[in-house]
TISEKE-809930 format. One record per residue (C-alpha): x, y, z. Coordinates in steps of 0.5 Angstrom, whole numbers, padded with zeros to 4 digits, always signed. Each point is the difference from the previous one (the first is absolute). Example, Ala and Ser with C-alpha at 12.3 -4.5 7.8 and 13.67 -1.06 7.14 Angstrom:
BEGIN
+0025-0009+0016
+0002+0007-0002
This chain:
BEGIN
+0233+0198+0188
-0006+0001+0004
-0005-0005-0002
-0006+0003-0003
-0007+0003+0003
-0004-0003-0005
-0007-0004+0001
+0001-0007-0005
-0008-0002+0000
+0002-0007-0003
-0004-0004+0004
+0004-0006+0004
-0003-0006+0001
+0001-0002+0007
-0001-0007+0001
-0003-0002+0007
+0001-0007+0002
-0004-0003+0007
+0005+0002+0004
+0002+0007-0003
-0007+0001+0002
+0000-0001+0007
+0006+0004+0001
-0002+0005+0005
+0004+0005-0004
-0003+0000-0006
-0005+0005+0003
+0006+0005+0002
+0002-0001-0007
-0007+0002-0004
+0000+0006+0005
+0007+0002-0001
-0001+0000-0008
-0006+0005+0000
+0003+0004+0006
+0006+0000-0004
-0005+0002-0006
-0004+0005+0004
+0007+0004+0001
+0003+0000-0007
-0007+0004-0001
+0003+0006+0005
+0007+0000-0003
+0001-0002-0007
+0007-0003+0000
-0002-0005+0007
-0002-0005-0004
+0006-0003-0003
-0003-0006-0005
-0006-0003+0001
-0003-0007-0004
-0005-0002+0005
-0007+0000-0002
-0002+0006-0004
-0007+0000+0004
+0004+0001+0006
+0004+0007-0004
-0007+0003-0001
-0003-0002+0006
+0005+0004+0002
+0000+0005-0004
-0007+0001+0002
+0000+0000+0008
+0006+0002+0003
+0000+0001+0006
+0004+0007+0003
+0007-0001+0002
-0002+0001+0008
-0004-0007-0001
+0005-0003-0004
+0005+0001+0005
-0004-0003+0006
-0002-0006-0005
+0007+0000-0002
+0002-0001+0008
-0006-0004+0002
+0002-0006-0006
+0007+0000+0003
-0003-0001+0006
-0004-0006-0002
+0006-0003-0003
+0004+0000+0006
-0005-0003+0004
+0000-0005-0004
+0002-0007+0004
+0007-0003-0002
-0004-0007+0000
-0004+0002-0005
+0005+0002-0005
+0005-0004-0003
+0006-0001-0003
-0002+0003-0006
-0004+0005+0002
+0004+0004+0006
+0004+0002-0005
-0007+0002-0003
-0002+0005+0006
+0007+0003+0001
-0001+0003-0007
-0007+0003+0001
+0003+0003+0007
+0005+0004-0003
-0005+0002-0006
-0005+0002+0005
+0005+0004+0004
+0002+0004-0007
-0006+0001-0001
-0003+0004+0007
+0008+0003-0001
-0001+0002-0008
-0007+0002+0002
+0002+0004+0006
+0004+0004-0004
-0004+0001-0006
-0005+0004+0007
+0007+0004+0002
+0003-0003+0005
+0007+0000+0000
+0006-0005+0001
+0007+0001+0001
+0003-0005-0005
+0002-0006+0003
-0007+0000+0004
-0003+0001-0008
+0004-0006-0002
-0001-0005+0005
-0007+0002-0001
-0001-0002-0007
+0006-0004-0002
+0001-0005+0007
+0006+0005+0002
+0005+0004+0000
+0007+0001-0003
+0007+0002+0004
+0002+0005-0004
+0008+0001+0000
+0002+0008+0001
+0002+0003-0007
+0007+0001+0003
+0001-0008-0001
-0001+0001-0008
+0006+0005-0001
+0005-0006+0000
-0005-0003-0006
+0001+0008-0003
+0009-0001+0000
+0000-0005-0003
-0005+0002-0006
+0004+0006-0001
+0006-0004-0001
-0005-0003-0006
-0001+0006-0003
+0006+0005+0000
-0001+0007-0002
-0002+0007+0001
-0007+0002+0004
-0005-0002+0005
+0001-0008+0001
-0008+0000-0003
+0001+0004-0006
+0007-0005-0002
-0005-0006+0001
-0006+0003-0003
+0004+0003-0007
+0002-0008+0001
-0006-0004-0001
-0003+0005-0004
+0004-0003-0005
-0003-0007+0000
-0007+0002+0000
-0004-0003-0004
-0002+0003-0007
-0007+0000+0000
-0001-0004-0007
+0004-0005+0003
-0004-0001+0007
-0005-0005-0003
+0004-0006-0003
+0005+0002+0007
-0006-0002+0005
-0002-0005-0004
+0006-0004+0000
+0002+0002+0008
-0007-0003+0002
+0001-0006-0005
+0006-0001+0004
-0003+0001+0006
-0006-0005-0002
+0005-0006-0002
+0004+0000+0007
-0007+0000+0003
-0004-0005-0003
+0007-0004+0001
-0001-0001+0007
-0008+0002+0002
-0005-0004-0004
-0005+0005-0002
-0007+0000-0003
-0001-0002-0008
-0004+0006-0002
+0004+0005+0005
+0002+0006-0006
+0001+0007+0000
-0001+0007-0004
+0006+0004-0001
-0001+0008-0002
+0004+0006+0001
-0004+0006+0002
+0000+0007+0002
-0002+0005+0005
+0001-0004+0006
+0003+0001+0006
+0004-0006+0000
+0005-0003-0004
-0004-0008+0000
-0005-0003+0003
-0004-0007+0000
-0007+0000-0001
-0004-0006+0002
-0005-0002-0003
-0002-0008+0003
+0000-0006-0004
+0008+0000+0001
+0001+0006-0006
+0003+0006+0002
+0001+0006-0004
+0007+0004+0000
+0002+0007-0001
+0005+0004-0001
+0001+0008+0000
+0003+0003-0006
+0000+0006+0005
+0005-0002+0005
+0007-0002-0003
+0001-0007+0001
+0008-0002+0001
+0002-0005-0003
+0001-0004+0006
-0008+0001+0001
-0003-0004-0004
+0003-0006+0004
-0003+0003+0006
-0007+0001-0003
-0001-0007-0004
+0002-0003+0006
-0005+0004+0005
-0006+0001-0003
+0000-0007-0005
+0005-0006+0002
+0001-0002+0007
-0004+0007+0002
-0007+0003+0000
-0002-0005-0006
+0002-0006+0003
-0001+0001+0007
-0007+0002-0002
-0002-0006-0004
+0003-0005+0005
-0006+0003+0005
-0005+0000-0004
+0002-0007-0003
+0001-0003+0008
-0004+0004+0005
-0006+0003-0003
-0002-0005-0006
+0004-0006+0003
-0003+0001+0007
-0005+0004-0001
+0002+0006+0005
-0002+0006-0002
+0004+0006+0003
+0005-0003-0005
-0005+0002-0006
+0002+0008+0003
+0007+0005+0000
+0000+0006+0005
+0005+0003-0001
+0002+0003+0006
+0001-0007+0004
+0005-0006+0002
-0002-0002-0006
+0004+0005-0004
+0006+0000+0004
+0000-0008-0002
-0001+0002-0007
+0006+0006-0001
+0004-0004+0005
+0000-0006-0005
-0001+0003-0007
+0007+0004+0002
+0003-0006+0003
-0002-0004-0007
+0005+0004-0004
+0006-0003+0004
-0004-0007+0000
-0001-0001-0007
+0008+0004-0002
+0004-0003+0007
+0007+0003-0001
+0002+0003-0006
-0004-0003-0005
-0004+0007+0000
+0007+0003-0003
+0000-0005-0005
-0006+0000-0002
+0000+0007-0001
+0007+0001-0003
-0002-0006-0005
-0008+0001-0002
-0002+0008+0002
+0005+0004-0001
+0000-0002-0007
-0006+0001+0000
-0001+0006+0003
+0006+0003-0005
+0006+0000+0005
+0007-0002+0000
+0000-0007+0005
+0007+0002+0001
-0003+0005+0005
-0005-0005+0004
+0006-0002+0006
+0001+0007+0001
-0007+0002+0000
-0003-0006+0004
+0006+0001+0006
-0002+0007+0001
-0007-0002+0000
+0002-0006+0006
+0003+0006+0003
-0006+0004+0000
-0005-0005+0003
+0003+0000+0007
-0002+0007+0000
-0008-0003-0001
-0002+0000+0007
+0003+0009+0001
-0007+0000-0003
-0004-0003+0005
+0004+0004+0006
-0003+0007-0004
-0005-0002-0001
-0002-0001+0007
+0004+0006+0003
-0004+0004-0005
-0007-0003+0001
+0001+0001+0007
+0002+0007+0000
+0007-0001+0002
+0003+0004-0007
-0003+0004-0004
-0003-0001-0007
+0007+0004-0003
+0005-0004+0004
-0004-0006-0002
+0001+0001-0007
+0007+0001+0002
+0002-0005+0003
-0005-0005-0006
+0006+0003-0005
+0005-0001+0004
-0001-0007+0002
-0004-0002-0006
+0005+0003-0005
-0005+0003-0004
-0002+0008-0003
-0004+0004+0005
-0006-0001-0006
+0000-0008+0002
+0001+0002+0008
-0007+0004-0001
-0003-0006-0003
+0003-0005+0005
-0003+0004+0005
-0007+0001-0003
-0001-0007+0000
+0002+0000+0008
-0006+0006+0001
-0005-0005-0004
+0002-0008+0003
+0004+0002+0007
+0003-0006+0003
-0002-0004-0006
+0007+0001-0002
+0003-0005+0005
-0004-0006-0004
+0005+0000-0006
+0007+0000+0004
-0002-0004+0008
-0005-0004-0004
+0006-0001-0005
+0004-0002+0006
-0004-0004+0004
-0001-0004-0006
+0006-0001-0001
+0002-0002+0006
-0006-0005+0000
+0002-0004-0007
+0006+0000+0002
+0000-0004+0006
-0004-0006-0003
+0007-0003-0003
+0005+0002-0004
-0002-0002-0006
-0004+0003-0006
-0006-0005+0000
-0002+0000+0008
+0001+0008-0001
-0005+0000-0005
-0004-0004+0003
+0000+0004+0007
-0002+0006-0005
-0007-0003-0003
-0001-0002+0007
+0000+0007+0002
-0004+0002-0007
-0005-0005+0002
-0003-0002+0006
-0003+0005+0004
+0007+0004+0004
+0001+0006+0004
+0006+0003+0001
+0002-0004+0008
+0000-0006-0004
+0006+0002-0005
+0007-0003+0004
+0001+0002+0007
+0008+0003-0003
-0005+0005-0004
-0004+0003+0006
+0002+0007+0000
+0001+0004+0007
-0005+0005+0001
+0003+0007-0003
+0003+0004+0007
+0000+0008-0001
């Protein structure tokens, strides 16, 4: 799920050998961090986590600057970066510069908008995310559709037989926790068999309410995370797989523990001490935390697992876990009908109506969840392409470093935990600019 706009002030020690002291960057990064800060000031949820100093927070707090002064401070620290020669970076800390251009270009687009300016939604996401998606026409998921309705036969609209379906398999309220629990144990166990993670890293678990989200990660730095789940939503039964290992393990958890042990303690760089929500980062951050799933259960070992461990658990016959993980198979195909919605209703090609429409139509669910669906897309726009070309373009990557499991586990902790941007995952995953 979306990560969360939470202000950590967890103090990070930031360790600056000789060396990382002279690294003409280091001022860029400093500047960044405050600027960042100042913006999180003008809108709550800008700030995504912080653990940097807290004296940096309050001198925030205290003398933001307007937003017209942080979008020229914005385009003047990229600018600086750039001009920066090539001859006096090093192989290290190129990558270092790429990464704090991209930042700085979400946040003069982020802050922009915050003024009022509109951008059709490609030129939005290339702003704050690096790039933009192409999107596949709706009609291109109607094949995915015939054969879900051969999956659940019977009478009524397509959306009603698979809603009625899982319905079914939501999990009972009184047995969520020692569900999820075992879900992220599982999760932690393939994950820590690969990536090597820091001693004290640890998580809270909670069930909460009233919230506008089904589970979020909450960063607190010093590698501990704390995990919610909301009652208020139905959680399937195939969820719980989904949501330990997106916001714990190889997700959010991890991949915010591997960048404060490496890159903000480990070389003392402090753009990695702060989480924009709206940036490159977060493209990389939901695109591994949704391809960690597939990662951490290749092939059929999800269904196993679930037959095995959760259906027990959640009170549910095993018997109906191979149906129920087919259907479920069949319906992510129909994952990226969202983005296409999405993007034709923020750019006023459909309605509202029609929007909400198609969302049932394409997602398989009551016109209630197609309304929720669509509140989500009003509030964080092209945000939405994160979980599924994010998703993809990661995978493409992993996959490309070998055959097998241990290089592809590899290739992730590198993406979680050196300073990467969307251009440098695997040139299979670049994506074509989206042609409407």
């Amino acid at each position: 799920m979306l990560r969360k706009r939470v202000l950590a002030l967890a103090a990070v020690p930031l360790i600056a050998a000789t060396a990382a002291r002279a690294d003409p960057l280091d001022a860029i990064a400093h500047d960044y961090v405050k600027l960042s800060l100042e913006a999180g000031e003008r809108e709550p949820e800008y700030v995504d986590a912080y653990y940097g100093p807290p004296a940096w927070a309050a001198d925030a707090k205290a003398h933001a600057r307007t937003v017209p002064e942080l979008i020229a401070a914005a385009h003047a620290l990229r600018v600086r970066a750039e001009a920066i020669p090539t001859e006096r970076l090093t192989a290290a800390t190129r990558p270092r510069r790429a990464f704090l251009v991209g930042q700085l270009k979400a946040a003069e687009t982020r802050l922009a908008m915050h003024e009022g300016h509109k951008f059709s939604f490609d030129d939005e996401a290339r702003g704050l995310f690096g790039l933009a998606p192409n999107l596949m026409p709706l009609s291109a998921y109607d094949p995915v559709l015939a054969r879900i309705d051969r999956l659940a036969p019977g009478d009524g609209p397509l959306w009603k037989r698979v809603d009625d379906y899982r319905k079914r398999f939501m999990i009972p309220v009184d047995k969520l926790d020692p569900v999820m629990r075992a879900a992220i144990a599982e999760c932690r166990k393939r994950t820590v068999a690969h990536i090597p993670l820091p001693a004290d890293e640890r998580f809270t678990f909670e069930l909460v309410k009233n919230k506008p989200w089904g589970g979020y990660n909450y960063y607190k730095g010093n590698d501990t995370s704390l995990i919610q789940v909301n009652t208020d939503l139905p959680v399937p039964i195939d969820r719980a797989v989904d949501l330990g290992c997106h916001e714990g393990y190889p997700g959010h958890h991890v991949y915010n523990a591997l960048l404060e042990r490496n890159l903000a303690r480990g070389r003392g760089w402090s753009e990695y001490t702060l989480y924009p929500l709206y940036s490159p980062q977060s493209f990389l951050a939901e695109g591994a935390a949704n391809f960690g799933i597939e990662l951490a259960f290749p092939g059929d070992e999800r269904a196993a697992f679930e037959k095995t461990v959760l259906f027990p658990l959640a009170g549910f016959d095993p018997a109906d876990a191979e149906r129920y993980d087919a259907l479920g198979k069949a319906m992510e195909a129909l994952s990226g009908a969202r983005f296409t919605i999405a993007r034709d209703y923020l750019d006023g090609r459909i309605s509202r109506d029609q929007a909400v429409a198609l969302t049932q139509r394409y997602s398989l669910v009551s016109e209630a969840r197609a309304r929720k669906s669509l509140e989500f897309t009003d509030h964080y726009r092209s945000y939405v392409i994160n979980y599924g070309l994010g998703r993809d373009m990661v995978r493409a990557d992993v996959n490309s470093a070998g055959p097998g499991p241990e290089a592809r586990w590899r290739e992730m902790a590198r993406i979680m935990s050196t300073p990467t941007v969307p251009a440098d995952l695997s040139s299979s995953a670049t994506p074509a600019r989206s042609s409407h």
